[in-house]
C-alpha positions in Angstrom: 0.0 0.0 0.0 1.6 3.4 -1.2 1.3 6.3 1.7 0.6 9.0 -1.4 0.0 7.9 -5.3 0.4 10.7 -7.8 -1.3 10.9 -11.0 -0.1 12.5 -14.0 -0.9 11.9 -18.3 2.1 12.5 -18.8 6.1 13.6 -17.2 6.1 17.3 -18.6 6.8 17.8 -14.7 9.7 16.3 -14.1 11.7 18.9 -11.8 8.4 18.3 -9.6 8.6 14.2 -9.8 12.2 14.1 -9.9 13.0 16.3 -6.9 9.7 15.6 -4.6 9.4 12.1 -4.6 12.5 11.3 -3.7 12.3 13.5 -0.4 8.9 12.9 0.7 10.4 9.1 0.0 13.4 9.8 2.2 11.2 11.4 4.7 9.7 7.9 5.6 6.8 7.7 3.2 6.1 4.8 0.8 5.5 7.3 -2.8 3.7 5.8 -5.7 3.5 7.5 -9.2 1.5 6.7 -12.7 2.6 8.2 -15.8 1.9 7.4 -19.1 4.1 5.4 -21.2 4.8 8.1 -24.1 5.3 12.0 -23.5 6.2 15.2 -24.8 10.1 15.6 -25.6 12.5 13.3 -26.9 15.9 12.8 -25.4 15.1 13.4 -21.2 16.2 11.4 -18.9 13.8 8.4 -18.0 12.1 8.9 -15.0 12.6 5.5 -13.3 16.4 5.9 -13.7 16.2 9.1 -11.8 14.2 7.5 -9.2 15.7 4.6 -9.1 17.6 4.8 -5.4 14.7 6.7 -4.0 12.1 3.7 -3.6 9.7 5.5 -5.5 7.2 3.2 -7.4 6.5 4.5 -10.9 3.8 2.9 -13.0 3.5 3.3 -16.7 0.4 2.7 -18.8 0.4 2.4 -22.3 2.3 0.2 -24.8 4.9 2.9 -26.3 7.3 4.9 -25.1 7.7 7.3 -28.3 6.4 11.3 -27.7 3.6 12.3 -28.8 3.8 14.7 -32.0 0.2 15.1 -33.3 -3.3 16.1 -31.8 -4.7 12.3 -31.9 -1.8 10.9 -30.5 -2.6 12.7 -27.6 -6.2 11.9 -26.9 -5.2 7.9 -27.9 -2.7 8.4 -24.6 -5.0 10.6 -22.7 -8.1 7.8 -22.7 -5.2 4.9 -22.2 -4.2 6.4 -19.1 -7.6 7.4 -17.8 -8.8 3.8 -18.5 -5.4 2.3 -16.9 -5.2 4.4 -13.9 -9.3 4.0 -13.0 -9.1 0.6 -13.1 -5.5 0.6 -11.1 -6.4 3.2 -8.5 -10.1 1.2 -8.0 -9.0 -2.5 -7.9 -5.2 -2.2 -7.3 -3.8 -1.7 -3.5 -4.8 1.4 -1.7 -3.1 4.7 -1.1 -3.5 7.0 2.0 -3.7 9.6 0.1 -4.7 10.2 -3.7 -2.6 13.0 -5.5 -3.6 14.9 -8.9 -1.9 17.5 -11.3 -3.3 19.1 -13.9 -3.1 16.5 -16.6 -5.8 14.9 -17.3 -7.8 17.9 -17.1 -10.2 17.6 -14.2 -9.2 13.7 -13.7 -9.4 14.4 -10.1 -13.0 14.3 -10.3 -12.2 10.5 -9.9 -10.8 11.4 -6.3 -14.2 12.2 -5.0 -15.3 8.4 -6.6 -12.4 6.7 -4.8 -13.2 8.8 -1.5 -16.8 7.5 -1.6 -15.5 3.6 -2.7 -12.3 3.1 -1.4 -12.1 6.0 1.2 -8.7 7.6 0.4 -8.5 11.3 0.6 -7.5 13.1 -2.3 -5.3 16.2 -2.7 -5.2 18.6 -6.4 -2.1 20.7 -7.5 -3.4 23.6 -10.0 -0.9 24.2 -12.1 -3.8 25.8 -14.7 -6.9 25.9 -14.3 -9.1 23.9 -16.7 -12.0 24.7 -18.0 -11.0 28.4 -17.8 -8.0 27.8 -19.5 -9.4 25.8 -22.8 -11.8 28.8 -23.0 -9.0 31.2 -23.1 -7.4 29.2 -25.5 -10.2 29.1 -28.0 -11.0 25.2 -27.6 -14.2 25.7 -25.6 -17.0 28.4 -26.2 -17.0 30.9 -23.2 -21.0 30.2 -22.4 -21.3 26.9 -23.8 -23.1 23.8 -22.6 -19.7 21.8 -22.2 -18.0 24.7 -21.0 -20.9 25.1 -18.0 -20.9 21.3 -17.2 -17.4 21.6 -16.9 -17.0 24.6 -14.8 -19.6 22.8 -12.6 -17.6 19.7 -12.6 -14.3 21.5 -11.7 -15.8 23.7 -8.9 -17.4 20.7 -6.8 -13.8 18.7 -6.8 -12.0 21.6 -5.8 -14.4 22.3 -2.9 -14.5 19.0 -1.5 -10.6 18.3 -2.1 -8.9 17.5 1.1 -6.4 20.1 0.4 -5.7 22.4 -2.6 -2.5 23.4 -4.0 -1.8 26.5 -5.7 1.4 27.6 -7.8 0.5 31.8 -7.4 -1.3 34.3 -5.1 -3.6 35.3 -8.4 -4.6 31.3 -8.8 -5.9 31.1 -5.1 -8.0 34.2 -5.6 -9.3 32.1 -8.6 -10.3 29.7 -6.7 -11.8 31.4 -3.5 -14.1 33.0 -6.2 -15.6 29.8 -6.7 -15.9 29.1 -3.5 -12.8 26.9 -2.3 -12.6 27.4 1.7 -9.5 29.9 2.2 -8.6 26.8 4.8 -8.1 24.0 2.3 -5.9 26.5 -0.1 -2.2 25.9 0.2 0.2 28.4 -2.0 3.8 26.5 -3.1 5.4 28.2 -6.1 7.2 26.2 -8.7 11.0 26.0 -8.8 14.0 24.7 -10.7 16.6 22.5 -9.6 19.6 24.4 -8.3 21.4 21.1 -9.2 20.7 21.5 -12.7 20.8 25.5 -12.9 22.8 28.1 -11.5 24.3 31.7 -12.4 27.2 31.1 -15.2 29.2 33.8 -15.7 29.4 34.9 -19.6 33.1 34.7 -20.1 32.8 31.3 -18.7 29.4 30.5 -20.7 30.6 27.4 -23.5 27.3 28.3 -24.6 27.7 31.7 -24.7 30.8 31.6 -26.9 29.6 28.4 -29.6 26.5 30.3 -30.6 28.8 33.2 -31.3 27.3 35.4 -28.4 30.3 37.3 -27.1 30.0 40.7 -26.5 26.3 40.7 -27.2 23.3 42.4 -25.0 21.1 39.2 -24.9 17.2 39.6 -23.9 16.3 35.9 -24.0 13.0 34.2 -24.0 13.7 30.2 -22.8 10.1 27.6 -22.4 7.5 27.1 -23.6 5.8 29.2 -26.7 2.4 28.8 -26.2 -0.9 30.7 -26.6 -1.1 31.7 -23.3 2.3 34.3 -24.5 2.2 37.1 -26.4 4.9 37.8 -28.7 4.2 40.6 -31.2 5.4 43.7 -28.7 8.8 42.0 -28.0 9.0 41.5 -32.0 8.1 44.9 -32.6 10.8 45.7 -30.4 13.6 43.4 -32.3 12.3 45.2 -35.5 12.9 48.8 -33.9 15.9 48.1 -32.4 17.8 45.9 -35.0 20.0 49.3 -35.8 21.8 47.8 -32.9 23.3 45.2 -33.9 24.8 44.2 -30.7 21.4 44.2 -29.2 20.1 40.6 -29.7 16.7 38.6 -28.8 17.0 35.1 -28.1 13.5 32.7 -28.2 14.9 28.8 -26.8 12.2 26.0 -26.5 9.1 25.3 -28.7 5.4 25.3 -28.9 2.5 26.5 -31.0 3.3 30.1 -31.8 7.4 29.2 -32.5 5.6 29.8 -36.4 4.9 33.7 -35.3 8.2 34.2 -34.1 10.1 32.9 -37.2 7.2 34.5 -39.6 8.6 38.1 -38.2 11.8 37.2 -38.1 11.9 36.1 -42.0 9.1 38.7 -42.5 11.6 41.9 -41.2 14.8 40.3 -41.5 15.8 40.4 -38.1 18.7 39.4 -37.8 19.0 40.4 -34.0 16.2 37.4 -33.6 17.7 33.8 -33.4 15.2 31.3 -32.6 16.8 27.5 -30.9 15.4 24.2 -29.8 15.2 23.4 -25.8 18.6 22.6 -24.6 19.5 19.2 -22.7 19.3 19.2 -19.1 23.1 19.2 -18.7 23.4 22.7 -20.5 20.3 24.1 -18.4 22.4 26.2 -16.3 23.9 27.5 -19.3 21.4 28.2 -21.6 19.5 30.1 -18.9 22.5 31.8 -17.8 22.9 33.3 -21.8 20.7 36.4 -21.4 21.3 39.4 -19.9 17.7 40.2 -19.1 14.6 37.1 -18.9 11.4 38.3 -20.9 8.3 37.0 -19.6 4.9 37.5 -20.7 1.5 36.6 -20.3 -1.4 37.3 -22.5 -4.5 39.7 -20.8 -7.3 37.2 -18.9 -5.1 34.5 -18.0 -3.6 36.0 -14.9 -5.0 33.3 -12.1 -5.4 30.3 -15.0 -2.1 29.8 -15.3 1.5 31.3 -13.9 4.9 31.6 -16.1 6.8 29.2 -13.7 10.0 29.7 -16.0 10.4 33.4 -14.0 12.3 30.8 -11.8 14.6 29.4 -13.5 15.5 33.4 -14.2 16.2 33.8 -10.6 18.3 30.9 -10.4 20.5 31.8 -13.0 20.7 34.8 -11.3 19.1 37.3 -14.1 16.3 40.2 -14.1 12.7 39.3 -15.4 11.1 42.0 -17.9 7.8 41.0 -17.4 5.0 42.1 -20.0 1.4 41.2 -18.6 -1.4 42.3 -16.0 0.3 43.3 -12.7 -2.3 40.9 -10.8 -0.7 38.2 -12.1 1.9 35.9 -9.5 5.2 36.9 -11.5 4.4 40.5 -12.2 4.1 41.1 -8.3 7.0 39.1 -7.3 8.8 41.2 -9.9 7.4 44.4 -8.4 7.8 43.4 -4.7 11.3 42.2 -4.7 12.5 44.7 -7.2 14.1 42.2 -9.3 13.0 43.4 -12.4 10.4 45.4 -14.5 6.9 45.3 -15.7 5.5 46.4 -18.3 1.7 46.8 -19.6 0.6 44.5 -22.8 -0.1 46.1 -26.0 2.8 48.7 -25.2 5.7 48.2 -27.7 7.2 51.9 -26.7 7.3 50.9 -23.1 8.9 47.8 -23.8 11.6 49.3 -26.4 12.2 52.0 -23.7 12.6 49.1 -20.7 14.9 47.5 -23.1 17.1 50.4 -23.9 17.3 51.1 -19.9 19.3 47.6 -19.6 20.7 48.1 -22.2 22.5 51.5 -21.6 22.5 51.0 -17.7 24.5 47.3 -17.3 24.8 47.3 -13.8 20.8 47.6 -13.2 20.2 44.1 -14.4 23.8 43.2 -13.0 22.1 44.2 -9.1 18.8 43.2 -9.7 20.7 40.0 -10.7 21.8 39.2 -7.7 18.9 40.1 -5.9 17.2 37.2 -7.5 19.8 34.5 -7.2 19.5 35.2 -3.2 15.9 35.0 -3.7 16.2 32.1 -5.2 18.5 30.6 -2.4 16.3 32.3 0.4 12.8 32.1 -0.5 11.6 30.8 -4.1 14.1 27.9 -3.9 13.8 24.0 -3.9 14.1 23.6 -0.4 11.9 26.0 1.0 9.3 24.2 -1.9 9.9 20.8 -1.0 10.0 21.2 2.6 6.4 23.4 2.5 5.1 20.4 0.4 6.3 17.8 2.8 4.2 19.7 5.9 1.5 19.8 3.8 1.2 16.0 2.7 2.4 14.7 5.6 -0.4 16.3 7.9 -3.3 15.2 5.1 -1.2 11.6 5.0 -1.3 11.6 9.0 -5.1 12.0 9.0 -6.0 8.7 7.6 -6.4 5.5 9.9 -3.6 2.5 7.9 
């Protein structure tokens, strides 16, 4: 019998399976996990070999272990695993406690069934909130019957959860809206492995030097490039400043609107944009240690649906944010509270271009604010201070239950 069994589609958190489980496991509790067979990105590290000395249990479910590329593979996987991990969780050995991310959307509606049958507490980590999110998105209609029956769906797991976890201030506001008891809300931001990224120095960045970036002002862009982002301002700002040359805007990772980015950058020829792949783990710390500056941005109504979680690996590479997006949202107050960066309204090229010159011209700003985050990082927004926060929490829920 597992203490605490996570469920998850698929491993697109890995930082959060590869550094929890292993110390809630060394902190004396029997961990459980079930993936999916097949996810996102090629070439990571599997996630039983980084478990392996830990004890954790992880279950796979599914028949292929290739990443899913198109629309269909995904919602093949998705129904495997929600098939797999009912009839696992429901028939299988118990679990003290029942733990749910994000993906499925709303799977944890299944923790209420398994409450009532097998009665095992359940637990949900919002990482975005669904249906909210897909409406944002475009995939469901803002006032339509699925959307309502979702909504509906959503708010009755979240209210009868055991205990909800929230990655930003602006998410638990969400949620209190809708009725979640302030007492069952728990707030534990993301973070990044300190293991895997820390401040490199550019004269000793390998990185730095092979993609021919010496002596270049870098305003890099590194994750995810999804809808949730907007783009076009930071573009507009490449265009307008390409006159200096030494002045260069970095985009690193992938995702749906990758297409915009190159389309302006073949469109304008801007040369001062360079567009890469995501690096391998083992060049984290230096691909996020490239820029001078980290822009962020989120797109108007999804502040509270979803939080930019790579701000943090900015701070552990020890680097200012320039944040574009509403100043409700998690990141724009951390970057406002802490002083460890700037924010800037969407839809506002000239502020941006004017926030970029500022770094520009004024090296030792982003040089102080710099190290203002990487000791926020260390004190405060770190691994350990994550890790140890979620080990009180599931330890107390885990405590509750009779063996």
């Amino acid at each position: 019998m597992a203490d605490i069994r996570f469920f998850n589609t698929y491993e697109p958190v890995s930082p959060f399976y590869r550094d929890l489980l292993p110390f809630l496991s060394d902190r004396g509790l029997k961990v459980e996990v079930i993936v999916s067979s097949r996810e996102y990105r090629e070439g990571r590290r599997p996630l039983e070999e980084s478990l392996a000395p830990s004890g954790v249990r992880v279950r796979r479910i599914g028949w292929s272990n290739e990443p899913v590329q198109r629309r269909s593979q995904k919602l093949l996987v998705m129904v495997t695993y929600l098939v797999g991990a009912v009839l696992l969780s429901l028939f299988g050995p118990r679990a003290q406690l029942n733990f749910f991310l994000t993906q499925p959307p709303l799977f944890s509606s299944w923790g209420i069934l398994l409450r009532a049958f097998r009665r095992q507490p359940y637990c949900c980590l919002v990482m975005d909130v669904y249906p909210d999110l897909a409406v944002r998105d475009g995939i469901l209609k803002e006032n339509g019957l699925a959307t309502r029956l979702l909504a509906k769906v959503s708010g009755i797991v979240l209210r009868r959860a055991d205990a909800v976890i929230v990655i930003g201030r602006c998410m638990r506001e969400q949620l209190e809206k809708i009725g979640v008891a302030p007492a069952r809300l728990e707030l534990v931001q993301n973070w990044v492995n300190d293991a895997e990224v820390w401040a490199v120095d550019h004269e000793r960045n390998r990185l730095r030097d092979e993609l021919g970036l010496g002596g270049k002002f870098v305003i890099l862009y590194s994750g995810n490039m999804g809808v949730s982002h907007s783009f076009s301002d930071v573009l507009e700002a490449a265009r307008r400043l390409k006159e200096l040359p030494d002045i260069v805007f970095l985009f690193i990772g992938d995702g749906s609107r990758r297409k915009e980015i190159s389309e302006w950058q073949q469109r304008f020829g801007l040369e001062n944009v360079r567009l890469l792949p995501f690096q391998p783990n083992e060049r984290l710390a230096e691909s996020l240690s490239l820029g001078d500056v980290h822009f962020l941005s989120l797109r108007a109504g999804f502040e509270g649906l979803a939080v930019p979680s790579k701000a943090y690996g900015a701070l552990a590479a020890g680097r200012p944010i320039l944040y574009q997006g509403e100043s409700t949202g998690e990141i724009a107050r951390m970057v406002l509270e802490e002083e460890i960066g700037c924010v800037v309204p969407l839809d506002d090229p000239d502020t941006l271009v004017t926030a970029v010159r500022r770094y520009y011209e004024d090296r030792s700003l982003g040089v102080e604010q710099g190290m203002r985050a990487l000791r926020l990082n260390q004190l405060k927004y770190g691994r350990d201070q994550a890790l140890e926060k979620y080990s009180q929490i599931l330890e107390a829920l885990v405590r509750r239950v009779p063996s």
